[in-house]
N, CA and C atoms of all chains as a GROMACS GRO file, in nm:
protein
  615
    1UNK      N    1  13.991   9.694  11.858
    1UNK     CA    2  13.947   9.830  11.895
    1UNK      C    3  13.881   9.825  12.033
    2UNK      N    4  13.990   9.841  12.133
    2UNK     CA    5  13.891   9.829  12.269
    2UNK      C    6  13.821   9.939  12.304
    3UNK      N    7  13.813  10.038  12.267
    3UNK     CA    8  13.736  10.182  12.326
    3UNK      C    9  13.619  10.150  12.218
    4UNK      N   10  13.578  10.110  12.122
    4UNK     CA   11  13.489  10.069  12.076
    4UNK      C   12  13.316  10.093  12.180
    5UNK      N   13  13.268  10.198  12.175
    5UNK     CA   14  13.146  10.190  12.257
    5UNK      C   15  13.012  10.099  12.205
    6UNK      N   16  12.977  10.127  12.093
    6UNK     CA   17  12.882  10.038  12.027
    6UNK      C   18  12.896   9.963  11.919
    7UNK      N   19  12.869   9.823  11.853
    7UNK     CA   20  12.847   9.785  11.766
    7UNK      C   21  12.726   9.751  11.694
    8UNK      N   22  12.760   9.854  11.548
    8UNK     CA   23  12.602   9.819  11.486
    8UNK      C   24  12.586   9.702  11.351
    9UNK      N   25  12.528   9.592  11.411
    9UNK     CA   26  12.550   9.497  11.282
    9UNK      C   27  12.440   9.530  11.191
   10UNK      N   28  12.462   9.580  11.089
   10UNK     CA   29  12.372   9.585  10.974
   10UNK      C   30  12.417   9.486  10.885
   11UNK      N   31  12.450   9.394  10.872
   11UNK     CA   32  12.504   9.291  10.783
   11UNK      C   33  12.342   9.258  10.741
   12UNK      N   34  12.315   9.193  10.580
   12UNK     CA   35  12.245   9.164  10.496
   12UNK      C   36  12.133   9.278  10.472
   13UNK      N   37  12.148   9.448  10.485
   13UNK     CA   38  12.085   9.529  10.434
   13UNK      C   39  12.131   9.592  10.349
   14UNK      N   40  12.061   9.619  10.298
   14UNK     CA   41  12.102   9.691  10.154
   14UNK      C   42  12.127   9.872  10.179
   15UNK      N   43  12.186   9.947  10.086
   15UNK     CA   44  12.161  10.116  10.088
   15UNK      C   45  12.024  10.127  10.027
   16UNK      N   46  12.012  10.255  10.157
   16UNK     CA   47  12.089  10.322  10.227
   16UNK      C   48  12.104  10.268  10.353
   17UNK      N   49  12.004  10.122  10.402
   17UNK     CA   50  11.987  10.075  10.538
   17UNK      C   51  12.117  10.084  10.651
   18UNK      N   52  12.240  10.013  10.592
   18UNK     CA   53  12.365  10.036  10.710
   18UNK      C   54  12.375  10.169  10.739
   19UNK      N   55  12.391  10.279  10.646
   19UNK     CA   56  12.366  10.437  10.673
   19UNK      C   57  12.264  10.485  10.771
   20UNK      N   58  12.133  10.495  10.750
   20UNK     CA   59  12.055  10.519  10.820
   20UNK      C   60  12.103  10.444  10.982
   21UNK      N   61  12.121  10.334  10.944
   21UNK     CA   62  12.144  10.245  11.093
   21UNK      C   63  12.221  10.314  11.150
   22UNK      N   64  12.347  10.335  11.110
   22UNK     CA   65  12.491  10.437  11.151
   22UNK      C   66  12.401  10.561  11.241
   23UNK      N   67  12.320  10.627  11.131
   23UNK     CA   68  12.272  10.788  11.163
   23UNK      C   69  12.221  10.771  11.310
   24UNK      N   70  12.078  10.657  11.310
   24UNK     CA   71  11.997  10.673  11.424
   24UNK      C   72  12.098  10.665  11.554
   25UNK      N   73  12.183  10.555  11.553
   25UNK     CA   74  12.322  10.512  11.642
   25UNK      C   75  12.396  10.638  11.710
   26UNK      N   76  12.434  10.732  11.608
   26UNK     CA   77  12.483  10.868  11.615
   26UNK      C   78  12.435  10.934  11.673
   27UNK      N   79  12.336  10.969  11.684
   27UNK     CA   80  12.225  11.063  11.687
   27UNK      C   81  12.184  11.038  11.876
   28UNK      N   82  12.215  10.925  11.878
   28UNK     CA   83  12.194  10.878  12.082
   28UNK      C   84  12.334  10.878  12.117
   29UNK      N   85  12.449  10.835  12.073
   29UNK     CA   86  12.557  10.868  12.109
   29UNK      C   87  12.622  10.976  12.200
   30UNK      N   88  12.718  11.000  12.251
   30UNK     CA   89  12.825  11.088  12.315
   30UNK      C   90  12.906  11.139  12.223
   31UNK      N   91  12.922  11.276  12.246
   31UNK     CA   92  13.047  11.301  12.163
   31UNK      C   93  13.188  11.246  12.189
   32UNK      N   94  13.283  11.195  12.125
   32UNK     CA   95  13.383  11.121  12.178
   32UNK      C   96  13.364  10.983  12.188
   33UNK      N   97  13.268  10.903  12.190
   33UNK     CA   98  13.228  10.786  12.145
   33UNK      C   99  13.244  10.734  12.005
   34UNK      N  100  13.271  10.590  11.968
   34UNK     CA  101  13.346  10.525  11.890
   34UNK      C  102  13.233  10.402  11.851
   35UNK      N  103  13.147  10.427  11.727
   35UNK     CA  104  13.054  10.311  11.714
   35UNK      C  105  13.145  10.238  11.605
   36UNK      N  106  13.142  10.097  11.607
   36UNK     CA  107  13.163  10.026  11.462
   36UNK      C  108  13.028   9.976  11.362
   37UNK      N  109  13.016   9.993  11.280
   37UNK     CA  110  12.962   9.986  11.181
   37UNK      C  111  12.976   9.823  11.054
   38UNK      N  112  12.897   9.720  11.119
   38UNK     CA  113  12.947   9.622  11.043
   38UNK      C  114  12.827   9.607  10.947
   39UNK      N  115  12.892   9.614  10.768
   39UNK     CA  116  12.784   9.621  10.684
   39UNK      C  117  12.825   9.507  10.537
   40UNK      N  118  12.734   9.439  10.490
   40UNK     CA  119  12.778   9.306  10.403
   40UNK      C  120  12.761   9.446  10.266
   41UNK      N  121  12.663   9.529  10.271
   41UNK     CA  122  12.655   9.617  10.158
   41UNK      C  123  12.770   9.656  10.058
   42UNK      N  124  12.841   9.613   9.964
   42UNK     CA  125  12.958   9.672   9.923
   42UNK      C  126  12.926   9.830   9.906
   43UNK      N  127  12.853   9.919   9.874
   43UNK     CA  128  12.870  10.084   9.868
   43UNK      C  129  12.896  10.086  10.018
   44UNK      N  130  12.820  10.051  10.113
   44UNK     CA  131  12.922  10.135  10.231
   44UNK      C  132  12.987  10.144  10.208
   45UNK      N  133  13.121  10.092  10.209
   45UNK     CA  134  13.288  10.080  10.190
   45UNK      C  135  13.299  10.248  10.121
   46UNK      N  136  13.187  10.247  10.038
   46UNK     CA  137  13.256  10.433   9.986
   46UNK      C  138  13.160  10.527  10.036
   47UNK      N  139  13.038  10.488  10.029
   47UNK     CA  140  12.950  10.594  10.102
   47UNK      C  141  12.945  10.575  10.271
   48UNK      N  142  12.980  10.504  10.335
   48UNK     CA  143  12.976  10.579  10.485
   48UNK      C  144  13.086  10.700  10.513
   49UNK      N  145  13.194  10.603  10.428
   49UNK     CA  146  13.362  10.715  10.488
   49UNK      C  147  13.262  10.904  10.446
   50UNK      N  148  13.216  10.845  10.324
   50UNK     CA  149  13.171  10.972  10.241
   50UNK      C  150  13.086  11.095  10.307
   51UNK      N  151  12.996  10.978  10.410
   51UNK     CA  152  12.836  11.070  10.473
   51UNK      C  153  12.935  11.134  10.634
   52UNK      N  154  13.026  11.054  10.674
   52UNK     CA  155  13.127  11.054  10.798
   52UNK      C  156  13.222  11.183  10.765
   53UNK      N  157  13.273  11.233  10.641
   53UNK     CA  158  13.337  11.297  10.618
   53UNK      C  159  13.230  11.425  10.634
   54UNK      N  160  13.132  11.454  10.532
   54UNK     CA  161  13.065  11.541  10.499
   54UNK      C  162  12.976  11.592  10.640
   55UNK      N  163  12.954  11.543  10.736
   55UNK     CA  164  12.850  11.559  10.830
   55UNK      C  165  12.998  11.641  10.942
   56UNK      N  166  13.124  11.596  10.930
   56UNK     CA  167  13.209  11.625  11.039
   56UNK      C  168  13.216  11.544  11.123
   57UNK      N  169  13.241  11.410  11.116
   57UNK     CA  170  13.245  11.289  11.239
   57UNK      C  171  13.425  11.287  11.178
   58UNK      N  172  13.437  11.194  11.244
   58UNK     CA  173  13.618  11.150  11.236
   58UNK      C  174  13.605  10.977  11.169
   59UNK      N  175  13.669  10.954  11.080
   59UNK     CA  176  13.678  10.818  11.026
   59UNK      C  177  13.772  10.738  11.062
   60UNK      N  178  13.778  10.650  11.206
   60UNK     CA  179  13.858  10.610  11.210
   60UNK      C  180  13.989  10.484  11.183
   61UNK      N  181  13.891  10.409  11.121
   61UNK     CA  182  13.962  10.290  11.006
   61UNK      C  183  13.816  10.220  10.952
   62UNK      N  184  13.846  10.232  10.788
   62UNK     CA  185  13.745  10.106  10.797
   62UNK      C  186  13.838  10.007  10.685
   63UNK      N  187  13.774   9.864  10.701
   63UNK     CA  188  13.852   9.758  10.656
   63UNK      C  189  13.737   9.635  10.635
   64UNK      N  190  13.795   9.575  10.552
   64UNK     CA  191  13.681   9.486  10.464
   64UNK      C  192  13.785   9.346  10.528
   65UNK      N  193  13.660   9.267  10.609
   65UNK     CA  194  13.758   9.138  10.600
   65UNK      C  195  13.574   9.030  10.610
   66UNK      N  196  13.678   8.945  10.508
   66UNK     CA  197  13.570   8.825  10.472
   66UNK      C  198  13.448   8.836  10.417
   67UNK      N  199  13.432   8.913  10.389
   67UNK     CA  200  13.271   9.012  10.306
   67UNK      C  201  13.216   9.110  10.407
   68UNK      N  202  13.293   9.141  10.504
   68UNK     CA  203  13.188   9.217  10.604
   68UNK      C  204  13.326   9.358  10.632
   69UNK      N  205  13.244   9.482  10.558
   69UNK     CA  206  13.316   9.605  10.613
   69UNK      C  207  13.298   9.628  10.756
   70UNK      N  208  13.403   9.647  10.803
   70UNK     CA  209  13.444   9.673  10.964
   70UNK      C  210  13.450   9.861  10.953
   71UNK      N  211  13.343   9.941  10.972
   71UNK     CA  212  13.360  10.087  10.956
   71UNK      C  213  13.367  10.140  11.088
   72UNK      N  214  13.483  10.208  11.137
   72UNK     CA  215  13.484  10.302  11.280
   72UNK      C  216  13.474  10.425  11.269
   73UNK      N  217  13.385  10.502  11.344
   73UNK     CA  218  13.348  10.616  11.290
   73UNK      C  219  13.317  10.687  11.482
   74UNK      N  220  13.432  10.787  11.539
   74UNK     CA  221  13.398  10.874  11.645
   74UNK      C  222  13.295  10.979  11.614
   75UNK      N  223  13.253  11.019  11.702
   75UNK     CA  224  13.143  11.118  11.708
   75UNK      C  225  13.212  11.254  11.758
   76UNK      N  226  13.203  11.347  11.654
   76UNK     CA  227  13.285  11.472  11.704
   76UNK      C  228  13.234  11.570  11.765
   77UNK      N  229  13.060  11.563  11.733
   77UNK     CA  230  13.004  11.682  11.711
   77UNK      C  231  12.837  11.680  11.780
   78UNK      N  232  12.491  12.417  10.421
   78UNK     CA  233  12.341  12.333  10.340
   78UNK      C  234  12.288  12.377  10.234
   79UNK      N  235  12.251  12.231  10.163
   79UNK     CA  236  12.166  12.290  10.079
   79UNK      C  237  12.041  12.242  10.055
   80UNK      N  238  11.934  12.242   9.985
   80UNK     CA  239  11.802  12.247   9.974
   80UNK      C  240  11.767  12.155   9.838
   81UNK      N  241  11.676  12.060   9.892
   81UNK     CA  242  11.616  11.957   9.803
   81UNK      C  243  11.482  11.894   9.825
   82UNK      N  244  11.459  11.943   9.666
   82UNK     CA  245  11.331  11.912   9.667
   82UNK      C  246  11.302  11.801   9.602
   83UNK      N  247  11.178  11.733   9.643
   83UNK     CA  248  11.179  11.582   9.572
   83UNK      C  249  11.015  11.607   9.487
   84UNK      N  250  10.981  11.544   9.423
   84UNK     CA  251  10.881  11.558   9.346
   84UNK      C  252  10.841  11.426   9.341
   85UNK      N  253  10.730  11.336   9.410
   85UNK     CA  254  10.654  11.212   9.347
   85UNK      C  255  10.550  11.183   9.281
   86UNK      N  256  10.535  11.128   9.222
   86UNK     CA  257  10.413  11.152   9.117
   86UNK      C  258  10.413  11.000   9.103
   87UNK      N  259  10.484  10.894   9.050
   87UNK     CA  260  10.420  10.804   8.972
   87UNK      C  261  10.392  10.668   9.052
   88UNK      N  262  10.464  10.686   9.191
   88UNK     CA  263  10.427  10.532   9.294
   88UNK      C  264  10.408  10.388   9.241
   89UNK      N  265  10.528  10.384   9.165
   89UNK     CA  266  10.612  10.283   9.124
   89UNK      C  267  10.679  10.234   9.239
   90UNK      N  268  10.687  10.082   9.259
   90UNK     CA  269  10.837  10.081   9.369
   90UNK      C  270  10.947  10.112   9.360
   91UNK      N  271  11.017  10.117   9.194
   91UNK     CA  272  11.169  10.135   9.217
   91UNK      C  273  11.175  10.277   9.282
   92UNK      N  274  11.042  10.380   9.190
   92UNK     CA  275  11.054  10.500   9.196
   92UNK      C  276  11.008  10.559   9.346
   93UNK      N  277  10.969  10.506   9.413
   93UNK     CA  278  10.926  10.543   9.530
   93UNK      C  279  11.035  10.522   9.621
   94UNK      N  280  11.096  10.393   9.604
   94UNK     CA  281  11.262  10.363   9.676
   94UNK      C  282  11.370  10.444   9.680
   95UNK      N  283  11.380  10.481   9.548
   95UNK     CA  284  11.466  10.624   9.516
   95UNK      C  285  11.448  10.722   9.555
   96UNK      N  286  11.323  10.796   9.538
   96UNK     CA  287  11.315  10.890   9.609
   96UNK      C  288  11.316  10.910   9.774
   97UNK      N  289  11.295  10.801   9.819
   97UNK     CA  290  11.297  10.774  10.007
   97UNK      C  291  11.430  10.776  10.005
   98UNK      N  292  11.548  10.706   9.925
   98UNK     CA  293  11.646  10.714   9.956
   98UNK      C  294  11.750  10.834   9.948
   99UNK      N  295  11.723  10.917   9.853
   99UNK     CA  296  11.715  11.095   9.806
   99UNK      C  297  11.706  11.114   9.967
  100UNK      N  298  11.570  11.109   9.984
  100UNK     CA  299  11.524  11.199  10.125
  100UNK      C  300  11.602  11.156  10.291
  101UNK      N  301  11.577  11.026  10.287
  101UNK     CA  302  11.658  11.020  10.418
  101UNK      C  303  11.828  11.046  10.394
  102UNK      N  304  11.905  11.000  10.296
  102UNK     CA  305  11.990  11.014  10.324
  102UNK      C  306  12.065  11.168  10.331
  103UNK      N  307  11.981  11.252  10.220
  103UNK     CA  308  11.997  11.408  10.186
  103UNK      C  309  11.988  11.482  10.364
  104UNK      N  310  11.857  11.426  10.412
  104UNK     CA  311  11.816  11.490  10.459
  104UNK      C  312  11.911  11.462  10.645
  105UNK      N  313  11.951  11.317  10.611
  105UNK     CA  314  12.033  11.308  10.756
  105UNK      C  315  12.152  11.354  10.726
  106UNK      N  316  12.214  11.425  10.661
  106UNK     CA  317  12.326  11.460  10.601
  106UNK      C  318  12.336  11.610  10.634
  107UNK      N  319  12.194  11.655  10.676
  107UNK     CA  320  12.206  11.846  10.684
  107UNK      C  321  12.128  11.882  10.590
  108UNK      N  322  12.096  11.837  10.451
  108UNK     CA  323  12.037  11.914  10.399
  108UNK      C  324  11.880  11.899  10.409
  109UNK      N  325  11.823  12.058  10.366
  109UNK     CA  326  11.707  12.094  10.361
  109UNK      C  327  11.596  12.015  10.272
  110UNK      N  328  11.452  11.915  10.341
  110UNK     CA  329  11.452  11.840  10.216
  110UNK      C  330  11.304  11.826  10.222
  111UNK      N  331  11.252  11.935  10.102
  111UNK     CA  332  11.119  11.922  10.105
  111UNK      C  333  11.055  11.797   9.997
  112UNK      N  334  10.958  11.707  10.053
  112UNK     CA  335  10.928  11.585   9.954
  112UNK      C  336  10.787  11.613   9.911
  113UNK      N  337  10.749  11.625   9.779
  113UNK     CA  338  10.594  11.710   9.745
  113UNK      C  339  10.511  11.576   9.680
  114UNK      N  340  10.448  11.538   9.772
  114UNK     CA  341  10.356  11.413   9.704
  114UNK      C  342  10.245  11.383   9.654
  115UNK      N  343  10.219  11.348   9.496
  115UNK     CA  344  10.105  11.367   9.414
  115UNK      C  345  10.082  11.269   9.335
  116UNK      N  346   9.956  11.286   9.307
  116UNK     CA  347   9.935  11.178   9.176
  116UNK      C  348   9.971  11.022   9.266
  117UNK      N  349   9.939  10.919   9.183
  117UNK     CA  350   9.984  10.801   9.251
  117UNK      C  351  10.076  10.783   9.340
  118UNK      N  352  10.150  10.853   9.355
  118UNK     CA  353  10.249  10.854   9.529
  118UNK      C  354  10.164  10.893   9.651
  119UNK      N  355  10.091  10.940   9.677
  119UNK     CA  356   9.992  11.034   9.800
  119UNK      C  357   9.932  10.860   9.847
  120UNK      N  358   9.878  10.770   9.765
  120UNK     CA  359   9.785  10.714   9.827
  120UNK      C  360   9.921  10.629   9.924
  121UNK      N  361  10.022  10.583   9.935
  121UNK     CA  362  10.060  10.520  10.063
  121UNK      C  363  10.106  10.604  10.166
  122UNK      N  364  10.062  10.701  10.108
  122UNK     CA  365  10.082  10.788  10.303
  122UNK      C  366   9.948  10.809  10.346
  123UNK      N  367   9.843  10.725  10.322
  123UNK     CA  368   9.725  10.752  10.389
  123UNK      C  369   9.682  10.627  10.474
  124UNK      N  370   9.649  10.671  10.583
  124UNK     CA  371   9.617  10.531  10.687
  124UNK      C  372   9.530  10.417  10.586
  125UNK      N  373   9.559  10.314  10.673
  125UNK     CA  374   9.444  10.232  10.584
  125UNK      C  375   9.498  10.162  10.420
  126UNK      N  376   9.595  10.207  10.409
  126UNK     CA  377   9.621  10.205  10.244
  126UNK      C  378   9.698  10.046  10.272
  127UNK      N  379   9.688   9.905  10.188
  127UNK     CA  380   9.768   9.827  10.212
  127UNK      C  381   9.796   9.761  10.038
  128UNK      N  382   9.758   9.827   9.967
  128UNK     CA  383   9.859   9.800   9.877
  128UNK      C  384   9.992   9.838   9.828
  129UNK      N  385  10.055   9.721   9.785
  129UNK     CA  386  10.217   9.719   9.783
  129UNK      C  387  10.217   9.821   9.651
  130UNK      N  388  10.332   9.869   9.610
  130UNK     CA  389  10.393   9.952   9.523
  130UNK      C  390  10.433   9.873   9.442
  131UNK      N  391  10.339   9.875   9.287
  131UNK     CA  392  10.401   9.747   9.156
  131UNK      C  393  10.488   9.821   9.126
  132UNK      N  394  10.539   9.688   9.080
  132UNK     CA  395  10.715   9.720   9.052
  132UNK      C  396  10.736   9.693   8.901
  133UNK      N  397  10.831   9.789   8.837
  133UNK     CA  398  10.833   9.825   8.717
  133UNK      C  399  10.915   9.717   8.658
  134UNK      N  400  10.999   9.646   8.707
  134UNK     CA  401  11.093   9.578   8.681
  134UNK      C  402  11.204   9.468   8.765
  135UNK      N  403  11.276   9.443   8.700
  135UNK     CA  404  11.380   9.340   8.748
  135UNK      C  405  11.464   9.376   8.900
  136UNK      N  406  11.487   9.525   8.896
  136UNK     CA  407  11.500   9.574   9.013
  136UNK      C  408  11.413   9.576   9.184
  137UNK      N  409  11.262   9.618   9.097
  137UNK     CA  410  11.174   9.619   9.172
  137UNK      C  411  11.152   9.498   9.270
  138UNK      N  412  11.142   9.372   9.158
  138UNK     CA  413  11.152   9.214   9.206
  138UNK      C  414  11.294   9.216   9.312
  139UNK      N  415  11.340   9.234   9.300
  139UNK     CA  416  11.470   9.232   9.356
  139UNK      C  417  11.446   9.262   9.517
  140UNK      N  418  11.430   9.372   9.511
  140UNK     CA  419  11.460   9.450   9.636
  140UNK      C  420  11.314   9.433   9.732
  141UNK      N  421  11.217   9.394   9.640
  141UNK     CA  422  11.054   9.310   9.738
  141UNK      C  423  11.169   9.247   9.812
  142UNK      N  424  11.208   9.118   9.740
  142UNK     CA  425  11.306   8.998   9.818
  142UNK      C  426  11.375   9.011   9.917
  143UNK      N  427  11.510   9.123   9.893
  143UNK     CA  428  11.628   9.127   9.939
  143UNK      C  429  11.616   9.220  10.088
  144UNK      N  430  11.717   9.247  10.163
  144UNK     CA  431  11.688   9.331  10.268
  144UNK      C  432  11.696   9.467  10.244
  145UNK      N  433  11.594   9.551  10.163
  145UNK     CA  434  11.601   9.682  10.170
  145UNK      C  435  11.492   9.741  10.207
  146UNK      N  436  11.534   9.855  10.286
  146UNK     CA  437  11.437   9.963  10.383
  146UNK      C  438  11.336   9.950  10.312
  147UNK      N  439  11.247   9.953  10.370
  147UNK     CA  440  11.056  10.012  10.296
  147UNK      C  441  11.054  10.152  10.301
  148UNK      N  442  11.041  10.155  10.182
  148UNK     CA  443  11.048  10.295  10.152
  148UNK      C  444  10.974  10.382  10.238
  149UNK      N  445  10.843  10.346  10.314
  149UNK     CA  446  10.784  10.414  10.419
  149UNK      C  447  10.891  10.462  10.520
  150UNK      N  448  10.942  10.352  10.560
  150UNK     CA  449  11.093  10.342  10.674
  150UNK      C  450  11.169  10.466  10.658
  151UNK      N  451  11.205  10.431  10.549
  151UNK     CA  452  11.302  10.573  10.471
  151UNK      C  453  11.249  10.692  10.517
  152UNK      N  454  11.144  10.748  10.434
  152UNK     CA  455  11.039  10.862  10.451
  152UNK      C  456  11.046  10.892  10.574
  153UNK      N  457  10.994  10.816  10.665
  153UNK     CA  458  10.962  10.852  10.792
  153UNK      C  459  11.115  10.901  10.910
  154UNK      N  460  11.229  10.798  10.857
  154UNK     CA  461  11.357  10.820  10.899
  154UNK      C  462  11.416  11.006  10.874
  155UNK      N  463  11.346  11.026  10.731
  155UNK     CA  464  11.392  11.188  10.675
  155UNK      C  465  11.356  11.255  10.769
  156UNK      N  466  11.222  11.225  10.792
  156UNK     CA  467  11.153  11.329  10.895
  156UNK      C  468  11.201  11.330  11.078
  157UNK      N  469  11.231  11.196  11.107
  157UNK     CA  470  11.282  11.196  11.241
  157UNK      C  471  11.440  11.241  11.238
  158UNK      N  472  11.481  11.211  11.184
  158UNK     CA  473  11.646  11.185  11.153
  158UNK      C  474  11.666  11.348  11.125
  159UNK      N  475  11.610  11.380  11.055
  159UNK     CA  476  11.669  11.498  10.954
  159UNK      C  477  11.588  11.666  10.914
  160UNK      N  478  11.424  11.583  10.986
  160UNK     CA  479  11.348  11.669  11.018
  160UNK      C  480  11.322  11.717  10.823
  161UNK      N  481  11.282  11.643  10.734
  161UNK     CA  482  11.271  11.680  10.614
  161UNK      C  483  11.106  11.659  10.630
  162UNK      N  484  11.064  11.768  10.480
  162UNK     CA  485  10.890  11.767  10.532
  162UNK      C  486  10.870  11.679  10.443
  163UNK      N  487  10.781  11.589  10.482
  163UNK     CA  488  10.621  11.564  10.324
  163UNK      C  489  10.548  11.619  10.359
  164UNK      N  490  10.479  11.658  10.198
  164UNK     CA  491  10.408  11.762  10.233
  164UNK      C  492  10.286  11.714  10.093
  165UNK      N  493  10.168  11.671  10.133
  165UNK     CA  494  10.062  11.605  10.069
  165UNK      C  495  10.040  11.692   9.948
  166UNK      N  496   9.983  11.696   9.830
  166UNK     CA  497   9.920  11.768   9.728
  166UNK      C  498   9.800  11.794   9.740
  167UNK      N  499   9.761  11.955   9.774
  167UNK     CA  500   9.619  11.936   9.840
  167UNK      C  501   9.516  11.911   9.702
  168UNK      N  502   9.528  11.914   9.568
  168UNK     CA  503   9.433  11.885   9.464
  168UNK      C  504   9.432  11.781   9.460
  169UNK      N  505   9.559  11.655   9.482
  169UNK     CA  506   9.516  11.503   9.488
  169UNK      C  507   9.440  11.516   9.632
  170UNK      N  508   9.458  11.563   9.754
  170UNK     CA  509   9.406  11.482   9.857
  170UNK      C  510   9.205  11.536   9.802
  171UNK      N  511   9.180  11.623   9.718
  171UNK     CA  512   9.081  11.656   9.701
  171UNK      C  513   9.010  11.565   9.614
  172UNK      N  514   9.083  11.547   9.483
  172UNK     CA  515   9.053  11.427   9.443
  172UNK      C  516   9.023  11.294   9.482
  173UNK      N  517   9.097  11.240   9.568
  173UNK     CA  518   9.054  11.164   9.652
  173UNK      C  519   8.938  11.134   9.769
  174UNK      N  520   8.926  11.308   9.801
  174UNK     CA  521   8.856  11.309   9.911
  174UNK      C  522   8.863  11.239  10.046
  175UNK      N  523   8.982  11.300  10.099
  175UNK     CA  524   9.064  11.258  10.249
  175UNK      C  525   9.079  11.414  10.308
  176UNK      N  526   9.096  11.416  10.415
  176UNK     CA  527   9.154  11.517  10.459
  176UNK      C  528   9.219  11.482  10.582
  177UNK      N  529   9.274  11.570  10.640
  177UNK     CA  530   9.466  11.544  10.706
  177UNK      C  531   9.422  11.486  10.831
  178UNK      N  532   9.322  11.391  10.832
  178UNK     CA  533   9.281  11.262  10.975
  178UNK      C  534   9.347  11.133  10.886
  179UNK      N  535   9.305  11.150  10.794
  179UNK     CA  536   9.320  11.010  10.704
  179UNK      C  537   9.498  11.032  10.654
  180UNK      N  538   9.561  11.122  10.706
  180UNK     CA  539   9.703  11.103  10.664
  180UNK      C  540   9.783  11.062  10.741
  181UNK      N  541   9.896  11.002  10.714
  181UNK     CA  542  10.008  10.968  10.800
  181UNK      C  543  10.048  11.026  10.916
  182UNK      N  544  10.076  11.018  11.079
  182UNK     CA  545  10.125  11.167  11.132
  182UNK      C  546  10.225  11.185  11.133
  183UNK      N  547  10.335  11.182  10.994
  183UNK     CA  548  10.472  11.234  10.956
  183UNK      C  549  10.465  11.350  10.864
  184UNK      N  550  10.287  11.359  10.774
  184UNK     CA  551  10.305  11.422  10.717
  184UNK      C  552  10.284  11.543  10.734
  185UNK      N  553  10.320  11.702  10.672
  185UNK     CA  554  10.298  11.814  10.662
  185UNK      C  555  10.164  11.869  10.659
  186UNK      N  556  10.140  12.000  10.600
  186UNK     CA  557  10.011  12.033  10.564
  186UNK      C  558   9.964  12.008  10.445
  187UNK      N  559   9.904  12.030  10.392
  187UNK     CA  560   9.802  12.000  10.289
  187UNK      C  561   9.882  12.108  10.167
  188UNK      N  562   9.925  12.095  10.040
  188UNK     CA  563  10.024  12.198  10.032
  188UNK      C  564   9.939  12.207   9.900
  189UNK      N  565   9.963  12.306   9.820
  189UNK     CA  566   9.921  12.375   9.654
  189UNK      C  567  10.046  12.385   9.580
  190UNK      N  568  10.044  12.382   9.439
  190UNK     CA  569  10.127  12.347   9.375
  190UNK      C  570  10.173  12.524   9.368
  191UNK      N  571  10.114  12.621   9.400
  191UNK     CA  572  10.152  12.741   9.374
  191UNK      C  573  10.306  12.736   9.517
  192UNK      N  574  10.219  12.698   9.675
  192UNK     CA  575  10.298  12.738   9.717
  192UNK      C  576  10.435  12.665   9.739
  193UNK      N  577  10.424  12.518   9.724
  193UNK     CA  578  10.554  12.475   9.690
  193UNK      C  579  10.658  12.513   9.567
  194UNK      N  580  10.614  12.534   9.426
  194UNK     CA  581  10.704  12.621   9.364
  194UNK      C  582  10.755  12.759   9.462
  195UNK      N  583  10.722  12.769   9.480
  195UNK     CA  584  10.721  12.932   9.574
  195UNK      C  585  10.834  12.893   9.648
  196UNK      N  586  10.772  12.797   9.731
  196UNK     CA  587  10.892  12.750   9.840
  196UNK      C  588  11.025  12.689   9.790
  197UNK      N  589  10.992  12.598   9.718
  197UNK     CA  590  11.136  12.569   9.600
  197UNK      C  591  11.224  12.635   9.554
  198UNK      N  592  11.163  12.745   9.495
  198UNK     CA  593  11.263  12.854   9.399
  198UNK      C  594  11.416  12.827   9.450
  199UNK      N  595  11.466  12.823   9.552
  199UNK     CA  596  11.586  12.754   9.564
  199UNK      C  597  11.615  12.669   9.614
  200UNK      N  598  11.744  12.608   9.544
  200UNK     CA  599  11.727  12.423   9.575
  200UNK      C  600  11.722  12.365   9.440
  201UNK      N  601  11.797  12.227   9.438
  201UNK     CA  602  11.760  12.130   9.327
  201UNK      C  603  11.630  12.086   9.361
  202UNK      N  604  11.539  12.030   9.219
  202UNK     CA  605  11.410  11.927   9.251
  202UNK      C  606  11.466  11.867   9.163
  203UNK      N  607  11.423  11.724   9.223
  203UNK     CA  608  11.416  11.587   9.153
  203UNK      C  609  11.290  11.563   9.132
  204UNK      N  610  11.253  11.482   9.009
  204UNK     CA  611  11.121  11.436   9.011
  204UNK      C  612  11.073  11.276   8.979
  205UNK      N  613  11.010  11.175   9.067
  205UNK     CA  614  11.014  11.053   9.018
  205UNK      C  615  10.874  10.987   8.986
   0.00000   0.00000   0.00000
């Protein structure tokens, strides 16, 4: 993912911590900007796509490799 | 949006975790999220306070250990993040005998149980 603007490692926090981490990230962002989201938490995997959907961001792949969800998430709004 | 109210009362850790997690995540999400704090929950939003939150159980032990938010973290995230209120119980802070120097500066005003029902009437409340 080369347009990739930020990466946020939340690896070894628990929920809601990778979430919140995501939010604050968001929240300083550009619209049109592309953070990844790396989280060891297994609920991310269903609750970020979930909070990404519901808020109006764009989901743009997420994928689980080696214990660590890889979540891409643009900023729409 | 919609509107959520949280209710603390018993300042337990699991129960205090849960409800921070209710609030920041409700509340960075859009929704409206008033948190009404009483009874044994009020005393860790007061400066000065450094006891930990006993933990009810196997969970509780758990998450002391593991990497999860402090529930203060949380709380305070609702309010920056999401702009959700706490809002103190003014008959506990009386009981206690504090007034709003000795409180957190995340928290609200000094609130009555009349006017938060009032303010509630719509909206889910949770209570922990």
């Amino acid at each position: 993912m080369s347009d990739t603007n930020k990466v946020i490692d939340a690896r070894d926090t628990f929920c809601p911590g990778p979430l919140m981490e995501l939010i604050t990230h968001m929240k300083q962002a550009e619209v049109g900007e592309t953070l990844e989201l790396l989280s060891t938490d297994e609920g991310s995997g269903n609750d970020v796509p979930e909070w990404v959907n519901k808020v109006g961001h764009e989901l743009v792949s997420s994928e689980k490799i080696d214990g660590v969800w890889h979540i891409f998430i643009r900023k729409m709004k | 949006m919609s509107k959520l109210n949280i209710v603390c009362v018993t300042g337990t850790h699991e129960k205090m975790q849960m409800a921070a997690m209710f609030a920041s995540v409700a509340a960075a999400s859009g929704d409206e999220v008033v948190v009404f704090l009483s009874m044994n929950a009020l005393p860790y939003f007061t400066k000065h306070y450094s006891e930990a939150a006993p933990v009810e159980g196997e969970l509780g032990e758990l998450m002391s250990k593991k990497g999860v938010p402090p529930f203060k973290q949380l709380f305070q995230q609702a309010v920056e993040l999401g702009d959700a209120k706490l809002l103190p119980c003014s008959m506990a802070l009386d009981l206690m005998e504090i007034t709003g120097e000795d409180l957190e500066p995340e928290l609200g005003p000094p609130t009555g149980l009349t006017r938060f029902l009032s303010d509630a009437e719509e909206g889910h409340m949770v209570t922990f």
